[in-house]
Structures are given as C-alpha cells and as structure tokens.
C-alpha positions as CSV (number, residue, x, y, z in Angstrom):
1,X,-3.0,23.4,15.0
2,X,0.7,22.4,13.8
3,X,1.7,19.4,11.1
4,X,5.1,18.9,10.1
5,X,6.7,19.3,6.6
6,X,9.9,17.4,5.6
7,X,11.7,18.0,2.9
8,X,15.0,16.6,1.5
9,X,17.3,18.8,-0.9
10,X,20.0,17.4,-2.8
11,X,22.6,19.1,-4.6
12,X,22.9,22.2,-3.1
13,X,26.1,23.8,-1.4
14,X,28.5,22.5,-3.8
15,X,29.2,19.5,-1.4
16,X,28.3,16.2,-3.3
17,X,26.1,13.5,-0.9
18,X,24.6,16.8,1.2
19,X,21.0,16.6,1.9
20,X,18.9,18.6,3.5
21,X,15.7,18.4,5.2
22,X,12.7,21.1,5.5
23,X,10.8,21.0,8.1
24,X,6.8,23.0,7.9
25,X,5.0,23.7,11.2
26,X,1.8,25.4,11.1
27,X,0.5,27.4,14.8
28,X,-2.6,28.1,15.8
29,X,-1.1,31.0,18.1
30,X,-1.1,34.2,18.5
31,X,2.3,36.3,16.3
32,X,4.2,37.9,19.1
33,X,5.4,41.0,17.3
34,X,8.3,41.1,19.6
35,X,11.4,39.5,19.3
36,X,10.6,37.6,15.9
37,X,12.7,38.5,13.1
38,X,9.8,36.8,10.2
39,X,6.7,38.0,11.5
40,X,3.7,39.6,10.1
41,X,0.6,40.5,11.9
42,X,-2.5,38.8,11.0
43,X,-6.4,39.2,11.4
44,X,-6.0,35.3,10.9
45,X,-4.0,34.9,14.0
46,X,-2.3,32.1,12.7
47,X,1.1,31.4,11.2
48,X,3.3,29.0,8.6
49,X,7.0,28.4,10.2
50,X,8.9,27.4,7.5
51,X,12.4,26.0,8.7
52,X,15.3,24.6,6.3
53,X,18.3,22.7,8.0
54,X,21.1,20.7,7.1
55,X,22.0,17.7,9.4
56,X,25.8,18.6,8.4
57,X,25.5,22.3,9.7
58,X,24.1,23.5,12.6
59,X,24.3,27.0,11.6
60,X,22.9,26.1,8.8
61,X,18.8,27.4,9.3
62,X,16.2,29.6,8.1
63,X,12.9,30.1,9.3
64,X,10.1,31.7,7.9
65,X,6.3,33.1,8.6
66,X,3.7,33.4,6.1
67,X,-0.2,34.2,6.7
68,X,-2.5,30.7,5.5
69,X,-3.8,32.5,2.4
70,X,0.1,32.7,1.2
71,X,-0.3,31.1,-2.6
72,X,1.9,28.0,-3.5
73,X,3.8,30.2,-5.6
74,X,4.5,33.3,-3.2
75,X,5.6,30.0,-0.4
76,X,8.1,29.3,-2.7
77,X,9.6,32.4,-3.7
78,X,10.2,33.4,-0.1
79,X,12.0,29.9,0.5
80,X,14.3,31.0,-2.9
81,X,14.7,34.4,-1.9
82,X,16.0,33.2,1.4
83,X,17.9,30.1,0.8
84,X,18.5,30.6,-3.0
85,X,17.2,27.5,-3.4
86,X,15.6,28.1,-7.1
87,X,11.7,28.2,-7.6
88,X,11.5,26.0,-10.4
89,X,13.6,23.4,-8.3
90,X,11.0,23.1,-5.7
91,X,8.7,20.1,-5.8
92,X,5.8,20.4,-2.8
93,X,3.6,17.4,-1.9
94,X,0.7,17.2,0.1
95,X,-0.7,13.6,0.8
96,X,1.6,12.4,-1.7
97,X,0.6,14.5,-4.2
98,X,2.2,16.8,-6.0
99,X,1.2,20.7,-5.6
100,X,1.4,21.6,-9.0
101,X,-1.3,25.0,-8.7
102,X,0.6,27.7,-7.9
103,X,-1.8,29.5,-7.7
104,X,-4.1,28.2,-4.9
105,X,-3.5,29.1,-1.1
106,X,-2.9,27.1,1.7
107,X,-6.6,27.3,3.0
108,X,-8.1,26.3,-0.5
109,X,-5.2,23.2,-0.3
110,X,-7.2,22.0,2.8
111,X,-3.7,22.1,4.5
112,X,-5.3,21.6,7.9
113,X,-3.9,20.6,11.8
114,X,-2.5,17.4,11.6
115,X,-1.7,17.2,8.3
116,X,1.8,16.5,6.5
117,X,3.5,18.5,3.2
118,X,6.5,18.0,1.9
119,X,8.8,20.1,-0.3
120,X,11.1,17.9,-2.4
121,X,14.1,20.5,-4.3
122,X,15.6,18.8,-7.1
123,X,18.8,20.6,-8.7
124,X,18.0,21.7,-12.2
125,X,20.6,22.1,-14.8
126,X,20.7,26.3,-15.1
127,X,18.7,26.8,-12.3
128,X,20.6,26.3,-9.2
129,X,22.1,30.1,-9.1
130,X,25.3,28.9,-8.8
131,X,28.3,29.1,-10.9
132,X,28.3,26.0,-13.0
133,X,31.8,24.8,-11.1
134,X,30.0,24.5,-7.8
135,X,27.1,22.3,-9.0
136,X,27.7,18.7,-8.3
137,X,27.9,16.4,-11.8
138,X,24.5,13.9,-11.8
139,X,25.6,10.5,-12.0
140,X,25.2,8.9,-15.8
141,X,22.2,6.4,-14.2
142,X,20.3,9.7,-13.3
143,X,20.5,11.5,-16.6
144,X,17.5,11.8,-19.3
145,X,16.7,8.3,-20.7
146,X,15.3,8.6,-24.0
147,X,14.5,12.1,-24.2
148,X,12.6,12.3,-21.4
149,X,13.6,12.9,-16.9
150,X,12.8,10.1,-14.8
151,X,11.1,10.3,-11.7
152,X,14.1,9.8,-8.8
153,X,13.9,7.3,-5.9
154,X,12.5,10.0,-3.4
155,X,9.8,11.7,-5.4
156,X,8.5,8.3,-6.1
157,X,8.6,6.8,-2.6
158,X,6.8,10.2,-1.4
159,X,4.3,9.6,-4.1
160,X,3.6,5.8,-2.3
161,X,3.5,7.2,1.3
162,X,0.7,9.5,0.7
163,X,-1.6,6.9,-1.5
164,X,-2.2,3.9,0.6
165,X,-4.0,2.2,-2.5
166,X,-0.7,2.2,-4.2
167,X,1.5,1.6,-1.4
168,X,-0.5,-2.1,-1.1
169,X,-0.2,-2.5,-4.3
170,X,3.5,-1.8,-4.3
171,X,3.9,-4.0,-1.5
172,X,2.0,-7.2,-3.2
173,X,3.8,-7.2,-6.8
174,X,7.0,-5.3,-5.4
175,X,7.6,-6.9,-1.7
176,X,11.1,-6.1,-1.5
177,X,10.3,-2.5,-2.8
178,X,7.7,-1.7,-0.3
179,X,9.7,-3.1,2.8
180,X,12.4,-0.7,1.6
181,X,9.4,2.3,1.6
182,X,10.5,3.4,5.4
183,X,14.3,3.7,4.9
184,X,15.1,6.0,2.2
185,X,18.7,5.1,1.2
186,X,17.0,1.7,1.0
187,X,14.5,2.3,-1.4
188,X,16.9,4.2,-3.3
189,X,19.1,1.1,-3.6
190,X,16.7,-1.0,-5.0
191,X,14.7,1.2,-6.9
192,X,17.4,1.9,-9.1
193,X,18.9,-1.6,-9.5
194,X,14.9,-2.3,-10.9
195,X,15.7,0.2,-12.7
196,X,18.9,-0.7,-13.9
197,X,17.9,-4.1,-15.1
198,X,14.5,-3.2,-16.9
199,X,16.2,-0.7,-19.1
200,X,19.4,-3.6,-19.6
201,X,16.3,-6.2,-20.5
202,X,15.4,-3.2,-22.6
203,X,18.5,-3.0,-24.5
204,X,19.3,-6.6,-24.9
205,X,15.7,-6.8,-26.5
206,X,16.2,-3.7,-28.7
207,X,19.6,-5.2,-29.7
208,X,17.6,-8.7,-30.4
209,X,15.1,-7.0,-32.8
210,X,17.8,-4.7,-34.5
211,X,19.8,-8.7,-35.1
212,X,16.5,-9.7,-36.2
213,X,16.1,-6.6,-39.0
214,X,19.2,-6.9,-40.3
215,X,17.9,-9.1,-43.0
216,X,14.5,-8.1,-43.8
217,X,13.9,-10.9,-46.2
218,X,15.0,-14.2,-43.8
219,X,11.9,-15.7,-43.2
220,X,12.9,-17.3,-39.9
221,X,13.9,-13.8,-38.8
222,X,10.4,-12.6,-39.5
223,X,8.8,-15.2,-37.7
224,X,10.4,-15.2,-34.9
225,X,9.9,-11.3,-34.4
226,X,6.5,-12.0,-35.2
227,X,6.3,-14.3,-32.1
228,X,7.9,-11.8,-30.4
229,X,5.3,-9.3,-31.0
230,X,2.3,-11.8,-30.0
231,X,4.1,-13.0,-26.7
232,X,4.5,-9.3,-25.6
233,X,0.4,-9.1,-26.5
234,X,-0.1,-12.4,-24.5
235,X,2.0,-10.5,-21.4
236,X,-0.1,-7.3,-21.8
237,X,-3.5,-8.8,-21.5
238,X,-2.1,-11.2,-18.5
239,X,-1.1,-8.2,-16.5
240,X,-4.3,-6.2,-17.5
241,X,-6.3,-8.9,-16.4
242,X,-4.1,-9.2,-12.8
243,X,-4.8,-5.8,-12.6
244,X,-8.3,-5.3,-13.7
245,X,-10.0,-9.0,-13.0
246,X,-7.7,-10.7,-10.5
247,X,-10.8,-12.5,-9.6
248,X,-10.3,-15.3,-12.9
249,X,-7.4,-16.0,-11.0
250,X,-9.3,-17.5,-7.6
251,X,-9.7,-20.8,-7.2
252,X,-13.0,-22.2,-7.7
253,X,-14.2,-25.0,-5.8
254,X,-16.1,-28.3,-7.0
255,X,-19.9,-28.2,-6.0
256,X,-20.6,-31.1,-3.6
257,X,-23.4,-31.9,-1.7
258,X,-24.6,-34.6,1.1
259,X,-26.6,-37.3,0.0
260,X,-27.3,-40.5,1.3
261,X,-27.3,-44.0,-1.3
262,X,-28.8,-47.2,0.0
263,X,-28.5,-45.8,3.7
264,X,-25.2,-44.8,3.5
265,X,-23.9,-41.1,2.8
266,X,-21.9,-39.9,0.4
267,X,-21.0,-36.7,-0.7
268,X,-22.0,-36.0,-4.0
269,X,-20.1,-34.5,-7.4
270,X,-22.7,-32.4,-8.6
271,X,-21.7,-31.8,-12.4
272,X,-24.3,-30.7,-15.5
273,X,-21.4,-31.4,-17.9
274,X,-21.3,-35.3,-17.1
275,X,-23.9,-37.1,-19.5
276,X,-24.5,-39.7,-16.7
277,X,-24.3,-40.2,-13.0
278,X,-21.1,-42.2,-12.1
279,X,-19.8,-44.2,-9.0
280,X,-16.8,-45.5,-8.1
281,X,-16.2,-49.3,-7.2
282,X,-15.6,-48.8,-4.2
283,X,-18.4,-46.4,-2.8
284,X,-20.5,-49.3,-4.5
285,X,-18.9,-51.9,-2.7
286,X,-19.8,-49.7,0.3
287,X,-23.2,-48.9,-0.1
288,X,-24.0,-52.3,-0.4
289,X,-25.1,-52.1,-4.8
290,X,-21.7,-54.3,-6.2
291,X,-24.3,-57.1,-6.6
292,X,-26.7,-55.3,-8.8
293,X,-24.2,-54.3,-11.4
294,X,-25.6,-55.1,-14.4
295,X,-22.0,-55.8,-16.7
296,X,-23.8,-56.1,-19.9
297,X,-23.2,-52.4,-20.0
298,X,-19.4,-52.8,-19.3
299,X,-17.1,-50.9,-21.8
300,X,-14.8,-48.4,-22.5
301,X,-15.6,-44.6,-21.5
302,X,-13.5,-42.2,-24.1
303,X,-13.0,-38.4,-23.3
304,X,-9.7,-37.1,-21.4
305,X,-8.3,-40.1,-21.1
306,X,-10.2,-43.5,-20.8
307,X,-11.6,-45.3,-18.4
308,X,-12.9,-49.2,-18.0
309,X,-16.8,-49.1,-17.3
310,X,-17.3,-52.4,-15.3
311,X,-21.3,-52.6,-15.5
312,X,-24.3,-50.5,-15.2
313,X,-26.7,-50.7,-11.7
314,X,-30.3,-49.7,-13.3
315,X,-32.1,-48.9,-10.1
316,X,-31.0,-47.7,-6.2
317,X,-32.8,-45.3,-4.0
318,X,-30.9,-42.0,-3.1
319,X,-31.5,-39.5,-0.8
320,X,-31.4,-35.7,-1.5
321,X,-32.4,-33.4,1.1
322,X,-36.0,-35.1,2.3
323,X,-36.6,-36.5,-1.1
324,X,-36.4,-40.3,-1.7
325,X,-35.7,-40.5,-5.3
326,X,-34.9,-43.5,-7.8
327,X,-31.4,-43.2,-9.5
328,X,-29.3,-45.3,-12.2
329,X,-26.0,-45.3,-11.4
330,X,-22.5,-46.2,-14.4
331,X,-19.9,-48.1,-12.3
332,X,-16.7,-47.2,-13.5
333,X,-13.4,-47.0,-12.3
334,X,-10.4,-44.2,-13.2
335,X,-12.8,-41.7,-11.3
336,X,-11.7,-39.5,-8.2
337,X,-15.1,-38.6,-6.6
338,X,-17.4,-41.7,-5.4
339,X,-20.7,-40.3,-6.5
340,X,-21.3,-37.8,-9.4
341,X,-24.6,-36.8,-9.9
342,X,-24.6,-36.2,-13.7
343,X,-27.2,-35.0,-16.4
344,X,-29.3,-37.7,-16.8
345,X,-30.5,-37.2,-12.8
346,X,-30.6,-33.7,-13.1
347,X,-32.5,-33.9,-16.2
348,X,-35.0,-36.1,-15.2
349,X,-35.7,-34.9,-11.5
350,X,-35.7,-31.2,-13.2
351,X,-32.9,-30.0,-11.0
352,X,-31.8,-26.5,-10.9
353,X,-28.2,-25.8,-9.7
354,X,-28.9,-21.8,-8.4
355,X,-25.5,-20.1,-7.8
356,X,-26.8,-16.9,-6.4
357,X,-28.3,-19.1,-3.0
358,X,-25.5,-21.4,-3.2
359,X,-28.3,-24.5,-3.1
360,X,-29.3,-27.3,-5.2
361,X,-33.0,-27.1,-5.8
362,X,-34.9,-29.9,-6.5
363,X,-38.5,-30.2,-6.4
364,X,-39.0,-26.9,-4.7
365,X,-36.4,-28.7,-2.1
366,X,-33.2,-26.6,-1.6
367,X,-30.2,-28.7,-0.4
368,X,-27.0,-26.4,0.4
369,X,-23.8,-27.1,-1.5
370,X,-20.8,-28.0,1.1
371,X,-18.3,-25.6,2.3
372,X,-14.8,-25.6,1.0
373,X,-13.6,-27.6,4.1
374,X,-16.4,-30.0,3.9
375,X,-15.6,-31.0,-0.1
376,X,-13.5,-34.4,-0.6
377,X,-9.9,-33.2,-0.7
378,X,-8.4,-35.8,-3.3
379,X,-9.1,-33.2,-6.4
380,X,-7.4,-30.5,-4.7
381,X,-4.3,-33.3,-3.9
382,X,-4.6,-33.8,-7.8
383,X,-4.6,-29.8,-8.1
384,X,-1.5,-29.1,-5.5
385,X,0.3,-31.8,-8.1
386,X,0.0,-29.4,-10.9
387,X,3.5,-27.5,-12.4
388,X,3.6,-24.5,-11.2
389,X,4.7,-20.7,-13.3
390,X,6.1,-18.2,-10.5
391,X,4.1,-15.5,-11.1
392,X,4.8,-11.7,-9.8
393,X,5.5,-10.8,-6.1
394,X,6.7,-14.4,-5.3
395,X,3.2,-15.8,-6.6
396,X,3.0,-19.3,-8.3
397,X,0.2,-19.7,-10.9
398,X,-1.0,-23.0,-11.5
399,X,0.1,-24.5,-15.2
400,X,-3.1,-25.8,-15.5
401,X,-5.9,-24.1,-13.8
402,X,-4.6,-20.8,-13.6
403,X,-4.9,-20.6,-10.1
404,X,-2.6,-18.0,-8.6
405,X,-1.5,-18.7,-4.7
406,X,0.7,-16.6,-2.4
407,X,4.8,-16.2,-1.9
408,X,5.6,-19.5,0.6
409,X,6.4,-18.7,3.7
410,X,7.6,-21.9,5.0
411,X,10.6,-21.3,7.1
412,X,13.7,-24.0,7.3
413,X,13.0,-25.6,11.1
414,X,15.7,-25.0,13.9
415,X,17.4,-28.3,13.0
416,X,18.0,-27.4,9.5
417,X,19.3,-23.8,10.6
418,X,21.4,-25.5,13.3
419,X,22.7,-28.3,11.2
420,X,26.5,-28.0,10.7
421,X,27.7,-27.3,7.1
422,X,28.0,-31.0,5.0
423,X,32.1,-31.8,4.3
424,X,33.2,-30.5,1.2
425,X,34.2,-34.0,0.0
426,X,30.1,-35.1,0.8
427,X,28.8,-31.8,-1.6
428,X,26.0,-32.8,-3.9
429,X,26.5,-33.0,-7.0
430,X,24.3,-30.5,-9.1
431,X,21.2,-32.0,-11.0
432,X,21.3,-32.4,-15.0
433,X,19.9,-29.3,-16.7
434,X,16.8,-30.4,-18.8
435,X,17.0,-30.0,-22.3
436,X,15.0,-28.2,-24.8
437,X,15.0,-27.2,-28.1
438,X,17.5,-24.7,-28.8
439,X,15.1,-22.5,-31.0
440,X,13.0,-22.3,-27.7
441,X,15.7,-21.6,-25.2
442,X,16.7,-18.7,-28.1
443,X,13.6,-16.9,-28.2
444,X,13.6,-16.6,-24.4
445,X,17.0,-15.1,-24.6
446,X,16.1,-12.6,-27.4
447,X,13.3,-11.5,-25.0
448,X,16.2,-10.1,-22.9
449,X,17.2,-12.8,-20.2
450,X,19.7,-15.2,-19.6
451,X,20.2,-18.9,-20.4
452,X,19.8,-19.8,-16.8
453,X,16.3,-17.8,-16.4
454,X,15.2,-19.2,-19.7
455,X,16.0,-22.7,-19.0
456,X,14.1,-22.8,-15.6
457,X,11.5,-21.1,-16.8
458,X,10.8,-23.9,-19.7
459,X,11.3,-26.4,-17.0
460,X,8.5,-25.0,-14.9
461,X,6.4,-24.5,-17.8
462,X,6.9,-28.2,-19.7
463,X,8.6,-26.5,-22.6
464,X,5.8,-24.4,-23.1
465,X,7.1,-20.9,-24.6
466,X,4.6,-19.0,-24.3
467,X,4.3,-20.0,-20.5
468,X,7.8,-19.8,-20.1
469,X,7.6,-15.9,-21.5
470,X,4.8,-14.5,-18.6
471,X,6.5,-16.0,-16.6
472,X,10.4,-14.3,-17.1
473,X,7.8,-11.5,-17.8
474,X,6.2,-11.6,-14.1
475,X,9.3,-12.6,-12.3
C-alpha cells in the first residue's frame, strides 16, 4: 500500500519566500536490510518513508523509515532530530484534520493505502533552533491580532480540502475563495485581502462606537448605538437562519388547480385566505357569465390596495375533478388570476386543501394541484419585478418575498464583446446618485463601509436601513 504526504514548510533556512514540501509514502514491501541507510526490521513487514525536500535545493533531502505503530509524537521527533525542524512547529493533518494526539499510532489513526497526510511546519518564535538573526521577520499582517494567532492561508485551505461539507460551503458563500482552493499562492492572496478588509470594517466600526461614547449623555449618540446593536442582532439571526433553515428562503409557489366554468377551463387560485371566490372580467367575458352579472352588488373592495367590484353572478356550474358543483362568483377587476376559488366555496363544499398529497380533496374527490410549470406565470412576472438585496455569494434576495435566487450567469453576447470601444466625446454621462437622508447614509458608514456601498445599498433596498445593513452585511 503507499499514499502520499505533502507538506509545505515556511521559514526555515534563513532564506525569506523558501518553502518546502514533505512528501509521506507508506510500502507494503518487504525492508531490504541492505543498502538502506534508515531501515529497521519489522515483524510488520511494512514501512513509513518519510522524505523532506526543497524545490530550491536538490541536495536538499532526508528520508526516513518508521514501523506503522510509530506514535505521532515519536514521527515527529525523528523529522526534528533529522531536519531540525522543531517538534512543536509541526502541524500534521489527516483528511483535513488536524493530528492533535500524539499519542496514538499510525494503525489506530486508520492511516491506510490510499490515503493522504500532510505535515504543515509553521516557524514558532523561540522554537526554530536557530540563532534569532537567521529567522526570517513575520510580516505585521501575520502577527497576533488581538491577543490571540490566526489560522494562516495554508492551514486553512488544508482544513477545506479534507472536509468536502465545508469546501461546498466555501464555494457557495465564498466563490472566489473556493476557485482559489487549487492554487495555493492564490488562496493566499485572497484570503488575506478578506482578511484585511474584515478587520479594517472592524476598526472603522470600533472607531464609530468609541465617536459614539465620547459623550455618554447625547441622546442621539445613544440611539444611534442602540440601533447599531439591534441591526447587528437582525444580521445574526439572518445568517443563522441561512445557515440553519435556508429552506424559508425557497420560493413557494401559488396552489392552482384545473377546473372547468361554464364548459370552459380555467386554472384555478385556490386561496383559504380570500373571503369569496373572485373572477376577473375577462375570464367572465370568456366563459360566457358577463350577462349574468348581477351589478346591484357593485362596489369598492378595500384591503392592499382597492379594487372596483363591477357586479356579483349568483349562480354558474363549475367543474372540479368529476364533480359538477354550483358556485357564486364576485366580478371584480384589479385581480391577476382569472378564477380564485375562495372561502365561501371551500366552506360550503367542505373542501380540504391536504399538503402532504399535494391534492385538493373534495367530497372524497382528490384533484392534484398543478406543477410549477403548469401555474399561470403573471404572479411570478409580478414577483421577478420586485427590488432586489444582493445577498452573500452573488445571491439576490427578493425585497419583498424573501426569496433568495442564485449569482447571474448571463454572459455579454459576442456582439457586445466584439463591439469597438464608444468615442470618448460619445461617453455616457453617469446617472444621478439617489438621495437619502443623511442620518441614514451615516449609520451605514458607522457600520464600517463607504458612502458608495451605503448609498447603493439604500437604493436597492428603498431607503430601508435595516435592509440596506444585511445587505453590506452579506455582500
């Protein structure tokens, strides 16, 4: 059996951008005692090669054999003893995750044929066993934050690779991380710009709240921290539900079904929270029922909006599954389905909308609800109208029905990309920057982002701040 073992070591050899790469083999073979300089004979008649190069050096090498029950610990005192490369600097990984028993051996690891480890040497401050003029000086961005060492860009992409859950994950809200996941000076690169600008939206919003506590007695000031503070609660329980319930965020779709009115067919609103059963004008006109409308019962229908009820038809046969049943029917315009089937019907004809069967059961007669591509598409028109809030990962959610769709992957068409360049005299000239209250573009900024970001994000939002804030927050 054999599996392969890289691992990189930075910061070793006194030469500053160095790295070097460990490479683990594991044989099922036989030890020839002959010839091999790191050989012990085993009753396991197996061995653990253990090779460190440096792509800079070919002379640079060091192999090693240690029996399978060799503990983690004893593996990594004969790599320090051998490349002085010091014990506590050594990280190993299997699968991604971190071997942190030192106590275990390779067979109780499960460290089997096929299988890859890696050994990730960080340089420690004190540790290296070199004199402290020979140590290469850690850049400022890679020193402690806040008391406490941050994970660096390869320990955190070996930690991805080996957990396929997280590497999806990473590749939904972080897309630009996880196409980087492959190319390690890559992922490097952009890992530390995201890290870079969360701890600069960090400081700009500690700055903010220490401006704010200056005076601890200026109501405004108060406020506007308090605001703060409920925003960042608002953000917290979006991304927890993202994370924990992403399934509020589906969209759900209208329940339809065919019927037929008069002899024509129709396809139905079915709707328990309408008080009556509503047509539109026109499906009247077609189904023949215009002339019956009694307009007596004209008026005006109040709720979201209003609408102008033209008259009231008292009696028309419908058809719903094999039933033939009698129906009443409001005739009133402003409406965007032609038929829906409201309370009063189901009341009376003691309908039962079951969910779990995904039917319409009336009188022991189950009628299917339609498909998604069989339902009217003029409320999802209404629905794609909706302002949108860019969510994380390139993700839009809808302002209004919280929908959340995927990153757009429209692509400009070979004319656009062929088009020549317009003349610099023809240049558009930029569109008007909305305006909104200053008080709201302010609290955006104190949050940590710019006048640009806030702006754009109240445009998308209509002003809302609240809205405005998951989103910056998401983005």
């Amino acid at each position: 059996m054999s599996f392969h073992v890289i691992v990189m070591i930075n910061g070793f050899g006194g030469r500053e951008g160095i790295a070097r790469w460990v490479r683990l083999r594991v044989k099922a073979t036989m030890l020839d005692a002959l010839g091999t300089k790191w050989s012990w004979r085993l009753a396991y008649y197996s061995r653990i090669t253990l090779t460190i190069t440096a792509p800079t050096h070919d002379g640079d090498l060091l192999s090693l054999e240690i029996p399978p029950d060799t503990t983690v610990s004893t593996l990594k005192e004969s790599v320090q003893a051998e490349s002085q490369i010091p014990k506590t600097s050594q990280h190993l990984y299997h699968n991604g995750q971190l071997l942190n028993d030192d106590t275990k051996t390779m067979e109780q690891l499960s460290i089997g044929d096929g299988e890859m480890l890696a050994l990730h040497v960080r340089d420690m401050v004190g540790n290296t066993g070199r004199p402290a003029g020979q140590r290469v000086p850690q850049p400022a961005r890679q020193q402690q934050r806040g008391g406490q060492a941050q994970p660096d860009a390869e320990t955190v992409r070996l930690q991805i690779l080996g957990n396929p859950a997280m590497r999806q994950q990473v590749s939904s809200q972080r897309p630009e991380l996880g196409a980087a996941l492959d190319d390690p000076a890559r992922f490097a690169q952009v890992y530390q710009r995201m890290q870079d600008e969360e701890r600069e939206a960090q400081e700009q919003r500690s700055r903010a709240i220490a401006d704010l506590n200056a005076d601890p007695f200026d109501i405004d000031a108060q406020t506007r921290i308090e605001e703060m503070i409920r925003e960042e609660r608002v953000q917290e329980n979006l991304q927890n539900a993202i994370e924990h319930n992403p399934e509020v965020f589906g969209r759900v779709h209208m329940l339809y079904i065919d019927v037929e009115v008069n002899g024509h067919k129709v396809k139905a609103f079915v709707d328990s929270g309408a008080q009556a059963t509503i047509m539109s004008p026109s499906c009247a006109e077609m189904c023949g029922i215009m002339r019956l409308v009694d307009k007596r019962f004209a008026g005006i229908a109040r709720g979201v909006g209003t609408a102008a009820i033209l008259g009231r038809v008292h009696s028309a046969q419908i058809r719903i599954g094999s039933l033939f049943l009698p129906c009443s029917f409001t005739v009133m315009e402003g409406k965007d389905v032609d038929l829906l089937l409201g309370l009063d019907m189901l009341k009376r004809h003691q309908a039962c909308i079951d969910l779990s069967k995904d039917k319409l059961v009336i009188q022991d007669v189950e009628v299917p609800f339609l498909g998604e591509a069989d339902i009217p598409k003029n409320m999802e028109e209404e629905r794609a109208d909706e302002p949108k809030v860019a969510g994380p990962g390139g993700t839009t959610i809808g302002g209004r029905t919280g929908v959340v769709s995927g990153p757009s992957t429209q692509q400009p068409g070979p004319q656009q990309a062929s088009a020549p360049p317009p003349a610099a005299a023809a240049a558009p000239q930029p569109a008007p920057e909305p305006s909104f209250p200053q008080e709201s573009v302010d609290q955006l900024v104190a949050l940590g982002f710019s006048r640009a970001e806030a702006v754009n994000a109240l445009a998308a939002c209509g002003g809302n701040v609240e809205y405005a804030a998951g989103l910056l927050f998401q983005g």
